[in-house]
N, C-alpha and C positions, 0 to 999 in steps of 0.2 A: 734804649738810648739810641738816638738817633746820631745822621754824620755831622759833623762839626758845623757848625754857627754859618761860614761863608758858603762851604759847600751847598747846606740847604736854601740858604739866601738865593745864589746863585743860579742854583736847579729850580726853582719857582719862580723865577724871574723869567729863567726860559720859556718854563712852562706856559706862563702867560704869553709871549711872544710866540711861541708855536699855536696858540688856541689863535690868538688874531692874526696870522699868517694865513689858518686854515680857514677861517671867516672869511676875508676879503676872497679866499679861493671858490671857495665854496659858495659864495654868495652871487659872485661875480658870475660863475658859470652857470648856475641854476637861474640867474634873474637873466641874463642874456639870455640862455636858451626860452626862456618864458616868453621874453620878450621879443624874440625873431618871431615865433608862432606864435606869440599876441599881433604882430604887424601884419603877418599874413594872412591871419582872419581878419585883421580889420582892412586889410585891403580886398580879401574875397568881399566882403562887405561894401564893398563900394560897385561890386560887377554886380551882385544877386541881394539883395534886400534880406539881413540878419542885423535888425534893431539890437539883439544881445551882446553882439561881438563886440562895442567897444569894451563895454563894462567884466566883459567875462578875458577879457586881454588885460585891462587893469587890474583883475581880481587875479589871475594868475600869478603875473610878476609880483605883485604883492605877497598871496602867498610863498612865492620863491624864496622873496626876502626873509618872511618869517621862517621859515622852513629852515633854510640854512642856518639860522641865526641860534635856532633851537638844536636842530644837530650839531652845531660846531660845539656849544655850549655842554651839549651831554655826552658827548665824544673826546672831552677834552684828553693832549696826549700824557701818559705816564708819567711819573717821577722819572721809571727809567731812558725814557724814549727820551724825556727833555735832560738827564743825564749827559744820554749817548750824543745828543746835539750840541752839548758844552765842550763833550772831549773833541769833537769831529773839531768844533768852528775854533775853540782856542789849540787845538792841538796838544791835549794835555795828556796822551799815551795813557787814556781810560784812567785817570786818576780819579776823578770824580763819580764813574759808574763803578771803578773797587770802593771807594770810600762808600755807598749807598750799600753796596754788597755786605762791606766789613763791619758796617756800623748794625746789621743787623742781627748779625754771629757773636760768638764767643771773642771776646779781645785775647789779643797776645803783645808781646811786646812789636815783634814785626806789622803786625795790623796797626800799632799805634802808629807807629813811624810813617808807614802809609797814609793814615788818617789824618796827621800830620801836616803832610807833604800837599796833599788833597789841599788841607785849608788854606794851605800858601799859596 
């Protein structure tokens, strides 16, 4: 049995928001850096004659973009990591990363109260 209903809602909503958080990081830095030494060769390219450089500049940041796009995707962060990012931004004093904890143990009546509390 899993944590309660909002709690899980919640924590996969995050989840989703930390994957494209890390996307646009990820992508953004990888295709910039492509793309500074994509520029650079194609401006060597204009002193000394390298017919390749444009295409091997456009083919890089290309790759960039896929690149990132597939590791952000197979890197996506934890239940708990996007958890501990609901307690941090709502300020919920780890409600939600105990509720993931409790919901996978033995219940008690104090677990429930907790769980509880979690889903409100």
């Amino acid at each position: 049995m899993g944590p309660p209903e909002p709690v899980a809602t919640l924590t996969e909503a995050a989840r989703r928001r930390l994957t494209v958080s890390e996307l646009v990081d990820r992508v953004t830095v990888w295709a910039g850096a492509a793309a500074f030494a994509g520029a650079g060769l194609v401006g060597l390219s204009h002193v000394v004659a390298l017919p390749w450089a444009e295409p091997v500049a456009w083919g890089s940041v290309t790759v960039a973009l896929v690149g990132g796009l597939v590791v952000s995707l197979a890197r996506r962060p934890s239940r708990f990591r996007a958890a501990l990012a609901v307690d941090h931004r709502l300020g919920g004093f780890d409600q939600v990363t105990t509720a993931w904890e409790l919901a996978t143990g033995p219940r008690s009546a104090a677990s429930e109260r907790q769980l509880r509390a979690a889903a409100a």
